[in-house]
TITORSE-880273 format. One record per residue: residue number from 0; x, y, z of N, C-alpha, C in turn. Coordinates in Angstrom, 2 decimals, padded with zeros to 5 digits. Layout:
BEGIN
   marvo      n.px      n.py      n.pz     ca.px     ca.py     ca.pz      c.px      c.py      c.pz
     NUM         X         Y         Z         X         Y         Z         X         Y         Z
...
END
This chain:
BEGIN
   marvo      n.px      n.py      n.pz     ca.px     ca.py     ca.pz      c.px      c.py      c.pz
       0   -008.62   -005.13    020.15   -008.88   -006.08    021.23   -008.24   -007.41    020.87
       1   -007.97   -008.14    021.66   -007.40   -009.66    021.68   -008.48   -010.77    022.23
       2   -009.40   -010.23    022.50   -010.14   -011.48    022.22   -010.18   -012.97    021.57
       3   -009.99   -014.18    022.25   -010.02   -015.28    021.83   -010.95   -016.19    021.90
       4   -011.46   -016.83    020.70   -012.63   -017.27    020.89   -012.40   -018.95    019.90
       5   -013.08   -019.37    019.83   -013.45   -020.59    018.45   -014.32   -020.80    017.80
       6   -014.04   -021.16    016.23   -014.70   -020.68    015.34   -015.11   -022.49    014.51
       7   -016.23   -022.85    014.11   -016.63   -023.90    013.55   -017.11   -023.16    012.26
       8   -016.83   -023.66    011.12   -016.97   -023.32    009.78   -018.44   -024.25    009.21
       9   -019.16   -023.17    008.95   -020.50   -023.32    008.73   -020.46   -024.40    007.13
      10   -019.80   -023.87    006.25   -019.91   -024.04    004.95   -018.82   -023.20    004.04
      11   -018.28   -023.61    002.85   -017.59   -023.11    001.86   -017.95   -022.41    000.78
      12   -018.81   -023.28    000.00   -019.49   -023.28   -001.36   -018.02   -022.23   -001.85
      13   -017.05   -022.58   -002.11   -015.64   -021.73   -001.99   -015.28   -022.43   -003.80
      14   -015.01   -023.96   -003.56   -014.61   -023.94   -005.18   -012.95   -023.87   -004.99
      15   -012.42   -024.56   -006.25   -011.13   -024.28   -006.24   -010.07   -023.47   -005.73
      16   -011.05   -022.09   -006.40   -010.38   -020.60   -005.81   -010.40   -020.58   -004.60
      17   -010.96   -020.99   -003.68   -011.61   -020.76   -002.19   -011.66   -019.34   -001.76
      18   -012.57   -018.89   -002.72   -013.00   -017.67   -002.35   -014.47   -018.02   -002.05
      19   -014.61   -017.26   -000.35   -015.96   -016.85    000.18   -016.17   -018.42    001.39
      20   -015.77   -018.06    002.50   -016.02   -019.00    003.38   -016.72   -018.74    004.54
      21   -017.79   -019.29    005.20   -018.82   -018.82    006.33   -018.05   -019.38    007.78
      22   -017.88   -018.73    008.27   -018.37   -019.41    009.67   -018.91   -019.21    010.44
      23   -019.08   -019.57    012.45   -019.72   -019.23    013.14   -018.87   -019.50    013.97
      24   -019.19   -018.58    015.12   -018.43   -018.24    016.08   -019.21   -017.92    017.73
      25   -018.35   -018.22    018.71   -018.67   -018.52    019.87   -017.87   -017.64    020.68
      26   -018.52   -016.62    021.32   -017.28   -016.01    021.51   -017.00   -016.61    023.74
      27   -015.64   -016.11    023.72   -015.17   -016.38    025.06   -015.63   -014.84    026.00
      28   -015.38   -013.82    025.68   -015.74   -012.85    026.44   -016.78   -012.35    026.04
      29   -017.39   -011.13    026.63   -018.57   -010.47    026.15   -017.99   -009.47    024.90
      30   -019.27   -009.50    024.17   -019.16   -008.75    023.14   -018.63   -007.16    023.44
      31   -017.79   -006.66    022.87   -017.31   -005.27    023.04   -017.52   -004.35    022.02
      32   -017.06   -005.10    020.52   -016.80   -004.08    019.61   -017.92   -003.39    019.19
      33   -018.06   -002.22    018.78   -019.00   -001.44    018.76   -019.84   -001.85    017.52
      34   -021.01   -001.04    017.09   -021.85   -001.63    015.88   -021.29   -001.45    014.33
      35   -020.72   -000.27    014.85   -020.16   -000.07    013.31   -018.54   -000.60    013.00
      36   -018.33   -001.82    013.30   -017.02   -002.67    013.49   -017.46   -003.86    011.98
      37   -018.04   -002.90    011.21   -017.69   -003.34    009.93   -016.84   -003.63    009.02
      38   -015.76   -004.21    008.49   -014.53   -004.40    007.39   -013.45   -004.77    009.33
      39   -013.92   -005.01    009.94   -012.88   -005.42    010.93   -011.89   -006.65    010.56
      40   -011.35   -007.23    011.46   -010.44   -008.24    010.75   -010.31   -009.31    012.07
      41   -010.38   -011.05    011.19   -010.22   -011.87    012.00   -008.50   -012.65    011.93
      42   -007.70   -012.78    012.89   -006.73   -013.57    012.77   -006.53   -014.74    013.44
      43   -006.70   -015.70    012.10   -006.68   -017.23    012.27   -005.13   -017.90    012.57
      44   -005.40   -018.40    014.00   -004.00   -019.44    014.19   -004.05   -020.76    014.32
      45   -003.11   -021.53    013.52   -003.32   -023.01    013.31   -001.73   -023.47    013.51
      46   -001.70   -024.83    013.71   -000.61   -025.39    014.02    000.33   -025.70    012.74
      47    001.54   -026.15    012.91    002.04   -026.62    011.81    002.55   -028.02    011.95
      48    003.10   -028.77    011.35    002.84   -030.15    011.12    003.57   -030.78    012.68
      49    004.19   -030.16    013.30    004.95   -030.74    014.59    004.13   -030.25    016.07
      50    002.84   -029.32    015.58    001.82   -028.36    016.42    002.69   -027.55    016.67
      51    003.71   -027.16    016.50    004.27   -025.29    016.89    002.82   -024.34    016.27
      52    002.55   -023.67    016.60    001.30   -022.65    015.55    002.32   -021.71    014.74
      53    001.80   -022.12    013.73    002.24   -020.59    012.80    002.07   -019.01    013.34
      54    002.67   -018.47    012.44    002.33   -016.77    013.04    000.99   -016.95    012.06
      55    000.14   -016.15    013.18   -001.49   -015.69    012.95   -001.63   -015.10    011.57
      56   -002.77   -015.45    011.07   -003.07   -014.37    009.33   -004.24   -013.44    009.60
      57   -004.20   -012.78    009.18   -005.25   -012.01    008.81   -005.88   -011.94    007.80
      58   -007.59   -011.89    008.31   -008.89   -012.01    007.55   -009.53   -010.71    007.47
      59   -009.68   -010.07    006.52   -010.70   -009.00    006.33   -011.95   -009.73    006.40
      60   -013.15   -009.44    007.47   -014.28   -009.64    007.78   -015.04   -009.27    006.04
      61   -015.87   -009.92    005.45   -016.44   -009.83    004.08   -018.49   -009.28    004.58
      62   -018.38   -009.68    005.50   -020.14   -009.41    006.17   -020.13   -008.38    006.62
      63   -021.56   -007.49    006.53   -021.67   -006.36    007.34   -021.78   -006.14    008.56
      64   -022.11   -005.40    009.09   -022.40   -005.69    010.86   -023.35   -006.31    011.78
      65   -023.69   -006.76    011.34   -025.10   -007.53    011.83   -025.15   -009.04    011.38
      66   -023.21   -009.56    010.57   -023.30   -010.58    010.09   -023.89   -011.42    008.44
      67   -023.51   -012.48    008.62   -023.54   -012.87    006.98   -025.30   -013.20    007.12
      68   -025.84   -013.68    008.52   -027.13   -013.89    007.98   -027.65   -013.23    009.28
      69   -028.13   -012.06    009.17   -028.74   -011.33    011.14   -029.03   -012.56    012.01
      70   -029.02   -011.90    013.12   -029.21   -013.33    013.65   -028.61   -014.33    014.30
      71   -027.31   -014.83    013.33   -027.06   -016.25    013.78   -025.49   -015.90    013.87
      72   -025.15   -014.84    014.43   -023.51   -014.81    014.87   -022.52   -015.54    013.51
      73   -022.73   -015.55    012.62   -022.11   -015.67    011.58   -021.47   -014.88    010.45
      74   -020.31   -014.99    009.94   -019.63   -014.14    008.86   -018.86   -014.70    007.78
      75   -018.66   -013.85    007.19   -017.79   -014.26    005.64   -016.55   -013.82    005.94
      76   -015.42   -014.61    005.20   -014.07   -014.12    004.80   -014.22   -014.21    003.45
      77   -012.61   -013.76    002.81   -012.85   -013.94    001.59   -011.10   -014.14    001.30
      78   -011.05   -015.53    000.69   -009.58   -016.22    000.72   -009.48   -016.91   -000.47
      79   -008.27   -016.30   -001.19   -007.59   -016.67   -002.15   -006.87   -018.21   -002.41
      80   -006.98   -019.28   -002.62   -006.34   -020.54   -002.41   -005.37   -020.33   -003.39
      81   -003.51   -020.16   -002.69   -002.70   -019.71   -003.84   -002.18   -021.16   -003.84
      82   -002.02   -021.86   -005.08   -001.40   -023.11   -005.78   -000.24   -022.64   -006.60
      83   -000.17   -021.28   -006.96    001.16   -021.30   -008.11    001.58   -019.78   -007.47
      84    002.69   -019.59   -007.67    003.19   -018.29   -007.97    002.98   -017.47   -009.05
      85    003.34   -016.30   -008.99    002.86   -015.62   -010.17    003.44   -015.46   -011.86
      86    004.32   -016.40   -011.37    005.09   -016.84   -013.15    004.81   -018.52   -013.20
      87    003.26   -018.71   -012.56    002.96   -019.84   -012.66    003.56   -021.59   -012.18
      88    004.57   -021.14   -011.24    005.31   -021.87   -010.28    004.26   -023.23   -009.35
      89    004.12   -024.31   -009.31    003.95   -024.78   -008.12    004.12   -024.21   -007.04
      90    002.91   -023.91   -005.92    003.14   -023.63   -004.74    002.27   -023.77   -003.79
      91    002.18   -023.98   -002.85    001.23   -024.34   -001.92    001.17   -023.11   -000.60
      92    000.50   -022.54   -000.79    000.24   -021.66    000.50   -000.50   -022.14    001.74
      93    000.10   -021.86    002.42    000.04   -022.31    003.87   -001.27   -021.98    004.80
      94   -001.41   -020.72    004.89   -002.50   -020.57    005.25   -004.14   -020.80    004.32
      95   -003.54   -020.06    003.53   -005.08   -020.41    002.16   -005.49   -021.69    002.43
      96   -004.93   -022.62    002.17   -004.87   -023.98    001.81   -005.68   -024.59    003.13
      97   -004.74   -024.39    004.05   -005.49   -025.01    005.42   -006.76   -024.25    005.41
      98   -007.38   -023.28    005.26   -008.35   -022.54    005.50   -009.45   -022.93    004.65
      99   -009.43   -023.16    003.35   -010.05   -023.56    002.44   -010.07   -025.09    002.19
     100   -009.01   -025.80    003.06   -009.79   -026.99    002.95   -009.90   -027.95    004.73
     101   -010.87   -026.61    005.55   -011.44   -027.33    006.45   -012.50   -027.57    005.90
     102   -013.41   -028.90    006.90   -014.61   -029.26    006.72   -015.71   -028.40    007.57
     103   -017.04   -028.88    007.47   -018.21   -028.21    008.15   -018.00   -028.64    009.31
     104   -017.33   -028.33    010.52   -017.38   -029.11    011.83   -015.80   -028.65    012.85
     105   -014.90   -028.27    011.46   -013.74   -028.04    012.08   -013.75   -027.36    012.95
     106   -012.67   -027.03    013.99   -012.57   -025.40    014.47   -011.26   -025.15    014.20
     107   -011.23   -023.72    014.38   -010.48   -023.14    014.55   -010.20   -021.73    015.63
     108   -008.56   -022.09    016.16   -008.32   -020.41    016.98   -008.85   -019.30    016.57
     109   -009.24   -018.37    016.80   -009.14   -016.94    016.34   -008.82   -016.42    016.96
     110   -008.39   -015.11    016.66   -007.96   -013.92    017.63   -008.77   -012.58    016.86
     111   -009.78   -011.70    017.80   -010.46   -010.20    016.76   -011.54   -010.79    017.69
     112   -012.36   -009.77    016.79   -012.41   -008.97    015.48   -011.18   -007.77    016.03
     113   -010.60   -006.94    015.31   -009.79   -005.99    015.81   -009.57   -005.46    014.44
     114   -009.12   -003.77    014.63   -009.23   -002.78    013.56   -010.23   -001.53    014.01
     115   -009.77   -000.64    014.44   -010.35    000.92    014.48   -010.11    002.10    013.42
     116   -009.69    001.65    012.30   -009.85    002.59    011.48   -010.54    002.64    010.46
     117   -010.41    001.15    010.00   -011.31    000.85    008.72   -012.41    000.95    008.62
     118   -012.89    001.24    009.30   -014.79    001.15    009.29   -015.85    002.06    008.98
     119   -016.98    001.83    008.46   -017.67    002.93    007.26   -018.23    003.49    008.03
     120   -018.92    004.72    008.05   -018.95    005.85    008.57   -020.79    005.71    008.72
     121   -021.21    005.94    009.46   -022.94    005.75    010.18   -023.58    006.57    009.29
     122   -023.43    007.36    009.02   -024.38    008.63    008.34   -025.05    007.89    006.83
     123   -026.00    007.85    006.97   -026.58    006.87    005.54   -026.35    007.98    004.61
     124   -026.35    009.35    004.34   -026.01    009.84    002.92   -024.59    010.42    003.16
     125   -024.00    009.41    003.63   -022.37    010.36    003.57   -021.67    009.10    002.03
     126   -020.83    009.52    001.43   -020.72    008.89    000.31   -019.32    008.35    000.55
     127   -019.43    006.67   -000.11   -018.44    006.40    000.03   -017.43    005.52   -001.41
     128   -016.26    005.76   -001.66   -015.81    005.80   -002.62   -014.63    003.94   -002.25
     129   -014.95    002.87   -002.70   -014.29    001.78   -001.94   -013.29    001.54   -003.95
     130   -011.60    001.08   -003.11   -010.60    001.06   -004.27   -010.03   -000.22   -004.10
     131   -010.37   -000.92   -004.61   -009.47   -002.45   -004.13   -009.28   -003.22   -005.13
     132   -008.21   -004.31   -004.60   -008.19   -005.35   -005.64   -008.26   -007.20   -004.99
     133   -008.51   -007.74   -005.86   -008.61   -009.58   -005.80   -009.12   -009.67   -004.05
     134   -008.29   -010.50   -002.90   -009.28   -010.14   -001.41   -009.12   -009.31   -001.20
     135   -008.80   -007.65   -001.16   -009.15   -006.49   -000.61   -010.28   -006.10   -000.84
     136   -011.20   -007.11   -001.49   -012.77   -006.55   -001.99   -013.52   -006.59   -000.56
     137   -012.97   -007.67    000.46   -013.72   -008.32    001.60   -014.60   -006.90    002.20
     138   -013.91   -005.76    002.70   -014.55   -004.92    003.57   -015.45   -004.35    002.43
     139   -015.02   -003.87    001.62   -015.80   -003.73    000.06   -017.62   -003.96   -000.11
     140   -017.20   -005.39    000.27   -018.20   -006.14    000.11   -019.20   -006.77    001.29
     141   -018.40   -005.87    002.52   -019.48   -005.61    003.77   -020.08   -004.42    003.95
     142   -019.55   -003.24    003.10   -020.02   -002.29    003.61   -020.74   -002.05    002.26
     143   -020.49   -002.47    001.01   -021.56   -002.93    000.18   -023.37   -003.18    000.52
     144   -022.78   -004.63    001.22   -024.06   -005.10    001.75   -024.85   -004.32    003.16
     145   -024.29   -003.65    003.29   -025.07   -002.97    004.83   -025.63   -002.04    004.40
     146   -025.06   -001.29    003.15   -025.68    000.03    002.44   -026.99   -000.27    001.70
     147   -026.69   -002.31    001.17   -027.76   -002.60    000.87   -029.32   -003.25    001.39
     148   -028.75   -003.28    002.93   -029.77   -003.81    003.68   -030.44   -002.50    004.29
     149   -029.82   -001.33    004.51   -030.37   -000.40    004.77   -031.19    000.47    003.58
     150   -031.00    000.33    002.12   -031.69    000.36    001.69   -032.68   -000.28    001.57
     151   -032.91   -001.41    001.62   -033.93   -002.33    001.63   -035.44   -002.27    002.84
     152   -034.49   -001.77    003.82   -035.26   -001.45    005.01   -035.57   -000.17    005.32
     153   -035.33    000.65    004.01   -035.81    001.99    003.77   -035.27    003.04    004.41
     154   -034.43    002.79    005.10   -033.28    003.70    005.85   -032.07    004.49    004.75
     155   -032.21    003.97    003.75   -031.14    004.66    002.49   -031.50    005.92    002.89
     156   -030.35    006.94    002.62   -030.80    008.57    002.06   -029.75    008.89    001.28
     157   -029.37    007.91   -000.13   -029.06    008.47   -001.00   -027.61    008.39   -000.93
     158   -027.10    008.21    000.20   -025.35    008.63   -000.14   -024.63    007.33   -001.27
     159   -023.50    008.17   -001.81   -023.67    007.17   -003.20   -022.23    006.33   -002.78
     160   -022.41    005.51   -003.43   -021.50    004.40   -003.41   -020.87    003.99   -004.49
     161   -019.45    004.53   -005.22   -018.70    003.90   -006.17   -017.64    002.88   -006.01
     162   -017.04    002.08   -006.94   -016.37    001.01   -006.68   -015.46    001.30   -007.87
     163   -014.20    001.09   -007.39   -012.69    000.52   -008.71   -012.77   -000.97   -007.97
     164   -012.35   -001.70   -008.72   -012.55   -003.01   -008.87   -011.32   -003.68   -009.42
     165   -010.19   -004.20   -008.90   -009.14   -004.80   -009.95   -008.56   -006.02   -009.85
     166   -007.79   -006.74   -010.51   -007.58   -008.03   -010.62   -006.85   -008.56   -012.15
     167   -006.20   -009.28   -012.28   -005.80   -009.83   -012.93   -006.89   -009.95   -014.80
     168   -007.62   -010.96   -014.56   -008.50   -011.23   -015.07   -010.05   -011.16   -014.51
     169   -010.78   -011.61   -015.65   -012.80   -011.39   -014.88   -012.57   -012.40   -014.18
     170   -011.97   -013.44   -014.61   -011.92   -014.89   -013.78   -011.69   -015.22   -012.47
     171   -011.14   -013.95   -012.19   -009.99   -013.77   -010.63   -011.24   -012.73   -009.75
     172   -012.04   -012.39   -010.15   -012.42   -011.05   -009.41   -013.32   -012.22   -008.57
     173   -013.52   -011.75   -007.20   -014.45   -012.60   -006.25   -015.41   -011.53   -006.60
     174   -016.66   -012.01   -006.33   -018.04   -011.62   -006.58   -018.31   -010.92   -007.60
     175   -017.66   -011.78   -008.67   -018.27   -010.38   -010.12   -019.65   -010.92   -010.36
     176   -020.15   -011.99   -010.25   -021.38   -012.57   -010.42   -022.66   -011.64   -009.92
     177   -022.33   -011.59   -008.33   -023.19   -010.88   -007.18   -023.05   -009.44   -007.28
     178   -021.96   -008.72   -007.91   -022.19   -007.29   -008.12   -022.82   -007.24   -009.65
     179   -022.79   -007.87   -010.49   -023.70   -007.54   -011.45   -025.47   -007.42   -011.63
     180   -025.76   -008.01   -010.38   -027.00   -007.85   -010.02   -027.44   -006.77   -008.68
     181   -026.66   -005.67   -008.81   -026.87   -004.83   -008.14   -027.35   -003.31   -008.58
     182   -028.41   -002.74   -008.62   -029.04   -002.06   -009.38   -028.25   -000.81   -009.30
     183   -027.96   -000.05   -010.79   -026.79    001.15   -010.92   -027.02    001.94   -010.13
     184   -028.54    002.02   -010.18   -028.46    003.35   -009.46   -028.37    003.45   -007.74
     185   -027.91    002.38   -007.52   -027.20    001.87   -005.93   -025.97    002.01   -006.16
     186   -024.88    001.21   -006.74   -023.52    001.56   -006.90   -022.80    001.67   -007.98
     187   -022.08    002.63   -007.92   -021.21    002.96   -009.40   -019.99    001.79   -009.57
     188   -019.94    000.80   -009.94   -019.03   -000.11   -010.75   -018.31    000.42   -011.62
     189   -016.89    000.19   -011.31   -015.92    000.16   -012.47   -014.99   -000.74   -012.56
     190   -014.20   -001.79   -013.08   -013.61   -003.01   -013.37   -012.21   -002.14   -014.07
     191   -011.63   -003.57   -013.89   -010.00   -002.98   -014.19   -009.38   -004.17   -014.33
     192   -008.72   -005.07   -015.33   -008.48   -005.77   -015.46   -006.63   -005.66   -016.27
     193   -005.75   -006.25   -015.58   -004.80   -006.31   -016.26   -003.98   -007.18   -016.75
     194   -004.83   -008.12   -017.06   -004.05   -009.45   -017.71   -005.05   -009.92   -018.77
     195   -005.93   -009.39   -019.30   -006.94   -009.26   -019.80   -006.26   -009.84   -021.66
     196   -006.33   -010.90   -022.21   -005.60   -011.13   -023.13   -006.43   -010.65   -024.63
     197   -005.21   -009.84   -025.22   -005.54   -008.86   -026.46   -005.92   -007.71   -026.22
     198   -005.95   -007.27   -024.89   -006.21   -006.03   -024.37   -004.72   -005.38   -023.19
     199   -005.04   -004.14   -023.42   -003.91   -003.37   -022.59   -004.11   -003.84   -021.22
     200   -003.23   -003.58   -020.66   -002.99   -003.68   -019.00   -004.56   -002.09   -018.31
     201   -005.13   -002.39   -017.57   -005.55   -001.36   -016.79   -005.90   -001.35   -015.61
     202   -005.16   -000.92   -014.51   -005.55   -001.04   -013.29   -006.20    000.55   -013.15
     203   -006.31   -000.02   -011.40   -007.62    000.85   -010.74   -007.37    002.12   -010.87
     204   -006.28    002.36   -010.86   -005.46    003.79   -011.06   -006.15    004.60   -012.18
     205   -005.98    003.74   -013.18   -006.09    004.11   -014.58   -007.70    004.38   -014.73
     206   -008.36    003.85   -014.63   -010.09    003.70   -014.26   -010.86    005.07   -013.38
     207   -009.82    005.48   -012.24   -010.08    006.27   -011.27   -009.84    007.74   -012.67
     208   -008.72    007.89   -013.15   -008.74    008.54   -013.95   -009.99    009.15   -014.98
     209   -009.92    007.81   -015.51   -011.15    007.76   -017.02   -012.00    008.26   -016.13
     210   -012.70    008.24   -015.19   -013.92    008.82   -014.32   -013.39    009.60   -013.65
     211   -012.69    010.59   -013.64   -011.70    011.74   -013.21   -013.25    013.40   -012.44
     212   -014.16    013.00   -013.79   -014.97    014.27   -013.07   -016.07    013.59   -012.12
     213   -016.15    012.67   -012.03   -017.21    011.68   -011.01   -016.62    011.89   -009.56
     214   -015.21    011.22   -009.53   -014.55    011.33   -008.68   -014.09    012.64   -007.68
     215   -014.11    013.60   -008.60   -013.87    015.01   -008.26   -014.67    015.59   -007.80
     216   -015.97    015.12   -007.90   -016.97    015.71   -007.21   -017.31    015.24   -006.17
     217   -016.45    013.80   -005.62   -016.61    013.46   -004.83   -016.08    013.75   -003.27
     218   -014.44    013.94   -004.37   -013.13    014.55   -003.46   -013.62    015.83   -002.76
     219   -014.26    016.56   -003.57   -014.73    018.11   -002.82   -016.24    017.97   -001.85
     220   -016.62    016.99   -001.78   -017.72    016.50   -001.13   -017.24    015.88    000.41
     221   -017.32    017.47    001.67   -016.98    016.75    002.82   -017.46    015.38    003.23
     222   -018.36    014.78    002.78   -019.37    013.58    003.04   -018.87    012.67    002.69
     223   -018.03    012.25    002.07   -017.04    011.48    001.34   -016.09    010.79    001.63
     224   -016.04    009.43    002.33   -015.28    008.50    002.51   -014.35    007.64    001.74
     225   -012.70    007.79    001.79   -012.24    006.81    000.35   -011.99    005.77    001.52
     226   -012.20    004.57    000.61   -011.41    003.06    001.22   -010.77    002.43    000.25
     227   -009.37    002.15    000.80   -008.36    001.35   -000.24   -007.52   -000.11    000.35
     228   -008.02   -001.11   -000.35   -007.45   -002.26    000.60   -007.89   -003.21   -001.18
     229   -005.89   -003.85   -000.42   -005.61   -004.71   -001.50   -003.73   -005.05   -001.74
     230   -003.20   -004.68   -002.69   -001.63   -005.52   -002.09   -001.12   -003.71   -002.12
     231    000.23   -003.71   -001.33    001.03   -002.91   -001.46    001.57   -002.20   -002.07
     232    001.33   -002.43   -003.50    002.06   -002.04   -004.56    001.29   -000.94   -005.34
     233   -000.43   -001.03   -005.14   -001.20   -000.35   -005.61   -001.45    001.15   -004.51
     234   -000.96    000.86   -003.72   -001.33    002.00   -002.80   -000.45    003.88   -003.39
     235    000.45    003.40   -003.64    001.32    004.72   -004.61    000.36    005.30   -005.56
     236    000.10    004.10   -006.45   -000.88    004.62   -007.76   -002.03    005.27   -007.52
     237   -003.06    005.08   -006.28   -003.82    005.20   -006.14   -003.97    006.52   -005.81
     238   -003.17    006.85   -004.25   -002.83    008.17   -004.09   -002.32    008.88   -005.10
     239   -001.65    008.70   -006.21   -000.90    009.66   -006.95   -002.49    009.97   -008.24
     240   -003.30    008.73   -008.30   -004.50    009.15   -008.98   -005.19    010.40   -008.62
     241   -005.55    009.68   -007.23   -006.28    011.23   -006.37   -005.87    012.60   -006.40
     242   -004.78    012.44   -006.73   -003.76    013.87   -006.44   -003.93    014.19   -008.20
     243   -004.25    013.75   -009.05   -004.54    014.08   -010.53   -006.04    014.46   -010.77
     244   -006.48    013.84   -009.81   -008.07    013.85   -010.05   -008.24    015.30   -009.34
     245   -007.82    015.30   -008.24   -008.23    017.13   -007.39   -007.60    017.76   -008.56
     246   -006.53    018.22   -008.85   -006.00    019.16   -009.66   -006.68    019.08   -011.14
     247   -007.28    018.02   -011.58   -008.42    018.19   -012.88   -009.02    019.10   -012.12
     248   -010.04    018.62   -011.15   -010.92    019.25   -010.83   -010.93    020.42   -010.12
     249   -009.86    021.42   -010.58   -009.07    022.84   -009.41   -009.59    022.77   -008.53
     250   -009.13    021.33   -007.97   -008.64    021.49   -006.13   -007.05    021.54   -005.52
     251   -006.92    021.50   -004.37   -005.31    020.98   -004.14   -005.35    019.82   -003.87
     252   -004.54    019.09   -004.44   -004.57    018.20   -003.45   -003.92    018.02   -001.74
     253   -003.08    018.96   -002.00   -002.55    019.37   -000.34   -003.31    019.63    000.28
     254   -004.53    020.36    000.22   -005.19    020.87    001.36   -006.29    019.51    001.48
     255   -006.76    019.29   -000.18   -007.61    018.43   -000.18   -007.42    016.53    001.02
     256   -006.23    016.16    000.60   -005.79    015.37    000.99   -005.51    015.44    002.79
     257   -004.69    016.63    002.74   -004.98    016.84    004.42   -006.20    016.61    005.21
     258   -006.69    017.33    004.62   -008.47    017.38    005.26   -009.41    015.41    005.19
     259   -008.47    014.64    004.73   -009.62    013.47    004.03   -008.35    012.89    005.58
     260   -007.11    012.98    005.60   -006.75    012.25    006.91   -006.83    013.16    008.22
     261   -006.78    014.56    007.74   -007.56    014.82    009.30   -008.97    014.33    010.43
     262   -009.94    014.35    008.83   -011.03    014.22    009.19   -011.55    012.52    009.13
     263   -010.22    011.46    009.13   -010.30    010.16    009.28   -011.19    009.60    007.72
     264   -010.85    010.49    006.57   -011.91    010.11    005.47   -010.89    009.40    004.47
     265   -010.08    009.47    004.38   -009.32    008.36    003.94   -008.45    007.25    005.00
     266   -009.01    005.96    004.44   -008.53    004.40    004.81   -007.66    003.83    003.46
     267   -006.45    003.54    004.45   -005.57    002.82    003.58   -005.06    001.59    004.36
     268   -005.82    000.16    003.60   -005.06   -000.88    004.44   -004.28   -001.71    003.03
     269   -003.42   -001.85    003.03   -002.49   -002.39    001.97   -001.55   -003.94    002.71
     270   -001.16   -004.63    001.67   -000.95   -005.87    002.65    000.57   -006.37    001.40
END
């Protein structure tokens, strides 16, 4: 949908990184998107210094469906403030920057929520397996929290929830704080760090591996949802993991893999 609406930014509590920003929103048409329009995506348009608008960005929605607080039409993003390049360059990113340093009062364009594929699956014990890295945690970390409000409200039945987790450093990961206080036997955590100094490189790939028979029991489990969102580059590794992990576990992955995009059970949003 194209829906256009405006958005006033509740609060930051964001920090240098400007990761984790609230806002609230007003919308122009009636509500459409359905309930389970969880990990959807908002795209923010802002002007540039002469008011031409930039081309629109995209926000992975970070709140579950019912919002960052029930209630009050409000949600999370989750935005990286890039200052350097990655060989440590001066740089100023354009969108981050403006985004992370509005005030409580600003507005801004939007265009969304929009996205029909990404979204977690209704069945409270269907299991879901989420693969991401640095902001690809955002949907991650909505469908996180919805699994955890429905447990809370006693609606859980058990379907399990694992996580690969990756990033640079611990320093870089958004919400390592808030997933460490999440009880194991709710979600399986695994971290992956590859800049990690005095230690080897290990991404999510590599992790998905080391837990090779966890995973495998997952892959053969029609109930079983994968989600993968994070940069472009990881999306090869990931699939080529899966395809190691069925064949540990004498499956195919041909048939296996067919069946996870026939049956809409694998999500791949890569950026």
């Amino acid at each position: 949908m194209n829906r256009r609406s405006w958005v006033l930014l509740l609060a930051t509590g964001a920090g240098a990184a400007g990761l984790g920003i609230a806002v609230n929103w007003w919308r122009t048409e009636p509500e459409t998107a359905g309930a389970e329009a969880t990990a959807a995506f908002f795209s923010a348009s802002f002007p540039d210094a002469s008011g031409r608008p930039h081309h629109p960005r995209q926000y992975s929605i970070a709140s579950p469906r019912n919002g960052e607080r029930p209630g009050y039409n409000n949600l999370s993003l989750t935005i990286k403030r890039v200052l350097e390049d990655h060989q440590g360059r001066p740089v100023r990113g354009v969108a981050s920057n403006y985004m992370c340093d509005l005030k409580v009062g600003d507005k801004v364009q939007v265009i969304g929520p929009f996205g029909a594929s990404f979204l977690m699956p209704n069945h409270p014990r269907s299991n879901i397996v989420m693969i991401c890295t640095g902001t690809g945690s955002a949907p991650m970390r909505a469908m996180t929290e919805w699994r955890r409000r429905l447990r809370a409200s006693g609606k859980f039945e058990a379907g399990k929830l694992m996580l690969f987790f990756g990033a640079r450093t611990k320093e870089e990961l958004p919400y390592f704080g808030p997933l460490q206080s999440l009880p194991k036997d709710f979600i399986d955590i695994n971290f992956a760090f590859s800049r990690t100094p005095g230690q080897p490189k290990r991404y999510v790939q590599d992790v998905m591996r080391e837990r090779a028979a966890d995973v495998g029991k997952l892959l053969a489990d029609p109930n079983t949802c994968f989600y993968v969102c994070g940069l472009k580059s990881m999306e090869e590794g990931v699939v080529l993991a899966l395809h190691d992990v069925a064949t540990q576990a004498g499956l195919s992955w041909d048939t296996v893999g067919a069946a996870l995009k026939k049956e809409g059970r694998l999500h791949l949003e890569t950026y």
